[in-house]
C-alpha positions in Angstrom: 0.0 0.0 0.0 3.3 2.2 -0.4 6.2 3.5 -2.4 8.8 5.8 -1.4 12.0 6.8 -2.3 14.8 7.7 0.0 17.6 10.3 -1.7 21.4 11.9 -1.1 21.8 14.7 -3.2 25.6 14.6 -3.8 26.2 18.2 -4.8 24.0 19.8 -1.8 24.5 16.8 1.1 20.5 17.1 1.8 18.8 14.4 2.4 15.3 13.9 1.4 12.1 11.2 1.3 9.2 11.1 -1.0 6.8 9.0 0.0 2.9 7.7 -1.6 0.0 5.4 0.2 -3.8 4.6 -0.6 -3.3 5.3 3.2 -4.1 8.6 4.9 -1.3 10.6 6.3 1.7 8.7 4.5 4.2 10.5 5.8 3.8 10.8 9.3 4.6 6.8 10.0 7.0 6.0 7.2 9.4 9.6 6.3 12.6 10.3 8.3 15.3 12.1 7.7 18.5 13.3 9.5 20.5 16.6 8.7 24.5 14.8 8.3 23.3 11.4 8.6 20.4 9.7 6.1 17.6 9.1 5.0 15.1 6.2 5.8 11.6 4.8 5.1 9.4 2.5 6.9 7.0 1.1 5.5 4.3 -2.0 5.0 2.5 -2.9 8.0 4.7 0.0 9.5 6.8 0.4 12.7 7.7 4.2 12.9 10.2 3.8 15.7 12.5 1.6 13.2 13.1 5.1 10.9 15.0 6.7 14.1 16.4 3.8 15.0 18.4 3.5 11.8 19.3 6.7 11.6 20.7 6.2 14.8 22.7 3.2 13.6 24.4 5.4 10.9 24.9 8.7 12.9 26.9 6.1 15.3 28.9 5.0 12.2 26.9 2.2 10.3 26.6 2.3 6.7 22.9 2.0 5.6 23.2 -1.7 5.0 25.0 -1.9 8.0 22.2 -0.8 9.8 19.5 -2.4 8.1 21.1 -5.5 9.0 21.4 -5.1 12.6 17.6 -4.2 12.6 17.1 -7.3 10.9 18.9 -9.3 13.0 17.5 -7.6 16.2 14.0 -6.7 15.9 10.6 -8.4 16.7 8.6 -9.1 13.6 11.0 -8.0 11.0 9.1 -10.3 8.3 6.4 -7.4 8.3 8.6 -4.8 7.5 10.0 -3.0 4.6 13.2 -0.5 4.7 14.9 1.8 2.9 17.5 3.9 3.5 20.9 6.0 2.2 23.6 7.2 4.2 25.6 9.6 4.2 28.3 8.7 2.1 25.6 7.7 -0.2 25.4 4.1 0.2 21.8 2.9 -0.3 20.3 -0.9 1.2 16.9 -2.0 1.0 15.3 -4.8 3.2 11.5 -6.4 2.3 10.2 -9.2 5.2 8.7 -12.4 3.9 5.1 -10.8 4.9 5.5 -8.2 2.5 2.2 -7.8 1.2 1.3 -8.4 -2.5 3.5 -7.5 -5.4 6.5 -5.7 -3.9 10.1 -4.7 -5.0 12.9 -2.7 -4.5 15.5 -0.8 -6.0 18.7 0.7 -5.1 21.3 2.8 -6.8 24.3 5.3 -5.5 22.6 7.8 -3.2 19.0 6.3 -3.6 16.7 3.7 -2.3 12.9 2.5 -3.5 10.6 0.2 -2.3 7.1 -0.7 -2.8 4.6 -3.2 -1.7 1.1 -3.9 -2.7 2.3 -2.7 -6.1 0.5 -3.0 -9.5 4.1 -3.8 -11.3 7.1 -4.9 -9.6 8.6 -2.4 -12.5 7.9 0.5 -9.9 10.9 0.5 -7.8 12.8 0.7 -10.7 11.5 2.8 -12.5 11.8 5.3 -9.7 14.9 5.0 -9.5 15.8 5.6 -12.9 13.7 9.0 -12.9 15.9 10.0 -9.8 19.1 9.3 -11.1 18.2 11.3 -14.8 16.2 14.2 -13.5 18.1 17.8 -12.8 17.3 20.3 -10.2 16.6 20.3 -6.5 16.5 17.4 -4.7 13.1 17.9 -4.1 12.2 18.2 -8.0 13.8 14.9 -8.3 12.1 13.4 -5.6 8.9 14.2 -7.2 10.2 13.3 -10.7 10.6 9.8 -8.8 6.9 9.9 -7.5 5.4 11.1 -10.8 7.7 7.7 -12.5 6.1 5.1 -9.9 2.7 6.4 -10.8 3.4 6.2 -14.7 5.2 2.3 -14.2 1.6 1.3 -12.6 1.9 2.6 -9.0 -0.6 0.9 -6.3 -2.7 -1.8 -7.3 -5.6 0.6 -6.1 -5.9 4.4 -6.0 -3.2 6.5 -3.5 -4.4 8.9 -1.1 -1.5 10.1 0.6 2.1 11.6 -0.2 4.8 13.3 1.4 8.4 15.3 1.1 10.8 15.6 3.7 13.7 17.0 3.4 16.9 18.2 5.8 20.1 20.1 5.0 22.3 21.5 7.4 20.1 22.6 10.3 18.5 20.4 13.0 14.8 20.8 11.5 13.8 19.5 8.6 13.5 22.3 5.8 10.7 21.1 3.9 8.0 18.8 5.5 5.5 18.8 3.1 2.2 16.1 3.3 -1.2 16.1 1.5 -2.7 13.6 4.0 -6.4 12.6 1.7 -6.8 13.2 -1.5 -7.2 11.7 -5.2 -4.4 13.3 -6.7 -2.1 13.2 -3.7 1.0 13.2 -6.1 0.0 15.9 -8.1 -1.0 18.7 -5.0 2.1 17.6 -3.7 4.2 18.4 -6.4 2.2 21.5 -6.6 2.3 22.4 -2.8 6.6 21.8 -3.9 6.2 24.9 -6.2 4.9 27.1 -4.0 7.4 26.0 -0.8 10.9 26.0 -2.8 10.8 29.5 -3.8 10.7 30.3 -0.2 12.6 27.4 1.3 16.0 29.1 2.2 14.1 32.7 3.4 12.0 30.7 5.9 15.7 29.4 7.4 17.4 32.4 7.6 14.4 33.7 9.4 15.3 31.0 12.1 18.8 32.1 12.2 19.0 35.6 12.2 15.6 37.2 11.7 17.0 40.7 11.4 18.3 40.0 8.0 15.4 37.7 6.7 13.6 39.0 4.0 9.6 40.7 4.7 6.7 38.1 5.1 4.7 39.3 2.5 1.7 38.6 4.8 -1.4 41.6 5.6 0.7 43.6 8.3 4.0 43.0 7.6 5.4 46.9 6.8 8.9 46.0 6.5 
């Protein structure tokens, strides 16, 4: 009932996650991300706490298969789960239980990892990755581009709901956290709710870090 990607972009060092479901709210149990560190989904029957726990794995020194291994080896009803994630030198690992539910696959590829389950083409993964890997732009245009490819290669057996972009750069918070939580074209109001949010991604920082420099809100009231 999901496909996600999890990215490195080389040139930057963000990390992102794009994530799809005919579940609501996607991205609040399967997107994580780590300023330094990685990137991780998980996904199928879905255990939220194993995102942070791999990022924990590699901020402590593990490679992303490293760490997806040690989960594998140490966690309760791993068979149910399905994993992705890249680190920070850009290795990428992908794990899928033997529960994984209907047609699933993965994909992996320098600085990106896709998986899917409940799939109507095991084509999906792959075809995500290949859109990653050939698109230009911001991470987060390629994430999309990687979204937009899973749909076009067949995407969920049934209709998606749900989609989500995280991404993280050098601060502590992640910089864009974008979600459309129920809808019937989750993938294309997120790719337009993208639009709207990178043009202003970098003012909304600097107005963390040093307000008196950040640029006006353009909002009813704000004279400056």
């Amino acid at each position: 009932m999901t496909f996600s990607i999890a990215a490195r972009c080389r040139e930057s060092g963000r990390f992102g996650l794009a994530v799809c479901s005919s579940s609501p709210a996607v991205a609040a149990r399967c997107a994580f991300a780590r300023a330094g560190v990685g990137a991780v989904a998980s996904q199928n029957i879905t255990d939220p706490s194993l995102g942070p726990q791999c990022l924990d794995l590699m901020e402590l020194g593990a490679s992303a298969a490293q760490a997806i291994a040690i989960l594998k080896a140490s966690t309760p009803h791993i068979g149910y789960r399905q994993l992705t994630a890249v680190d920070a030198d850009g290795g990428s690992a992908v794990f899928s239980g033997e529960h994984v539910l209907g047609i699933h696959a993965e994909s992996f590829i320098d600085d990106a990892a896709c998986a899917g389950n409940l799939l109507a083409s095991d084509a999906v993964p792959a075809s995500m990755t290949h859109a990653f890997g050939t698109a230009d732009g911001d991470l987060g245009d390629r994430l999309v581009a990687a979204l937009r490819a899973g749909l076009a290669a067949g995407g969920e057996a049934g209709p998606v709901h749900s989609a989500g972009l995280l991404l993280v750069d050098t601060v502590s918070w992640p910089v864009a956290d974008l979600r459309v939580d129920w809808d019937d074209d989750p993938v294309g109001r997120l790719e337009a709710l993208w639009r709207l949010y990178r043009p202003q991604l970098n003012d909304y920082v600097t107005r963390a870090l040093d307000p008196a420099s950040a640029p006006g809100y353009g909002v009813a009231g704000d004279e400056r």
